[in-house]
N, C-alpha and C positions, 0 to 999 in steps of 0.2 A: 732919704734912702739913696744909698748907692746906684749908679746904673752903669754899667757896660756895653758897649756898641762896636760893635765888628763889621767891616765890608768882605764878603767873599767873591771874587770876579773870576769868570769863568777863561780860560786862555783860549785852552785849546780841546777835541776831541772829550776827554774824560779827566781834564788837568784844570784844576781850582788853586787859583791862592789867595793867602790873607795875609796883610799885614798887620803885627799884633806888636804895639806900642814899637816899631822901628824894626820889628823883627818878621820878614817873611817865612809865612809854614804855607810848602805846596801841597797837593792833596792829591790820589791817581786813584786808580783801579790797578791789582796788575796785570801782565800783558795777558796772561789765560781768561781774563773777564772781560779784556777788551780796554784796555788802558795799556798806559807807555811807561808803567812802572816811574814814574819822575816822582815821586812823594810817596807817602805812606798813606793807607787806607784811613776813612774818618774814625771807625771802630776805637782801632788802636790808640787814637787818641786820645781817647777817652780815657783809656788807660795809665799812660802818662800824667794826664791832667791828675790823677791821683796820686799816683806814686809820687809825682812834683810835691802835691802839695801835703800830703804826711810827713813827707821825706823833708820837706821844709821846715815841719813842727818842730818834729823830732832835733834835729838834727841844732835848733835853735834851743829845745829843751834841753838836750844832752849839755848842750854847751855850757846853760847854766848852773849845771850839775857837775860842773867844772871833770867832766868824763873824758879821756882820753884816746880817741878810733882811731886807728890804723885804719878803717875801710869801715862801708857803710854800704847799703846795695838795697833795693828795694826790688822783689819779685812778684810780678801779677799773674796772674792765673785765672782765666775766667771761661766759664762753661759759656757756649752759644746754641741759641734753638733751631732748630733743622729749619722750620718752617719760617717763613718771610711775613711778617716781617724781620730777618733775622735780629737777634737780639743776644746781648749775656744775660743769662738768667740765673748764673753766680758768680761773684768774686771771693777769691782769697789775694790775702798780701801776705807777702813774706819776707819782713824784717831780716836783713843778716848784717850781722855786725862784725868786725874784725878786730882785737885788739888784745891786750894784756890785763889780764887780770881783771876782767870787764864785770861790775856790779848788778849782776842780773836782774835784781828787784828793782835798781832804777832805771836800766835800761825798758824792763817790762812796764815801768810805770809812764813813761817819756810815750813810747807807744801806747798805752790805752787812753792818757791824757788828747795824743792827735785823735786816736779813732774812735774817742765816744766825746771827746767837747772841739776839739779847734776843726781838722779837714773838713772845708763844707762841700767839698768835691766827695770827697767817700758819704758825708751825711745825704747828699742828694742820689747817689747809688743807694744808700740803705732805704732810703725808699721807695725804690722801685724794683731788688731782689736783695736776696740774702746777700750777706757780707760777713766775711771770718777772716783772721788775723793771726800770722804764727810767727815768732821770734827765734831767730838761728845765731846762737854766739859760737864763733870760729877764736882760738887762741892765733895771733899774731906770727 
């Protein structure tokens, strides 16, 4: 079995960074919680870590589907609990594609192949709240 292993070292006040395989991500609060706004909140990260890694399925699927984007954009959306421990307690993703004459059946299928077999980033959200999936084709 695979493992992963991260160091996160505290700087300064409410400032965390990590380097990830050669790549520095800093991490903050912002200034109204009492941080210096220098990085993005960990939440949102989260976020990301998915849209990355669908967006990476896809986008590797499409290719083999020899499909041709003008643009590609992945939108997250996620409902958070008043109460703390704050949490999201839904996501949606929202596919949008830009191009000419774009195959919608394979595009739909590119996306359901990432978010019901490949993303193990959306698979480990699906387990811990709901997750939904909406596909937006723009003409070029």
């Amino acid at each position: 079995m695979a493992t992963h292993s991260i160091q996160t070292v505290w700087r300064e006040n409410n400032i965390f960074d990590t380097d990830i395989d050669g790549h520095k991500i800093t991490i903050d609060l912002a200034v109204e919680a009492g941080g210096d706004d220098k990085g993005p909140r960990p939440k949102k990260l989260l976020m990301i870590a998915a849209a990355g890694c669908t967006g990476l399925d896809v986008v590797e699927i499409v290719r083999k589907m020899r499909i041709d984007l003008k643009g590609f954009d992945i939108r997250m959306e996620a409902e958070m609990s008043e109460e703390h421990p704050k949490q999201y307690t839904s996501l949606k993703v929202i596919y949008e594609f830009e191009g000419d004459n774009l195959p919608k059946e394979k595009l739909e299928r590119a996306c359901k192949l990432s978010f019901d077999n490949y993303c193990g980033v959306l698979a480990m959200y699906k387990k811990a709240v709901p997750v939904i999936y909406k596909i937006v084709i723009k003409n070029a």
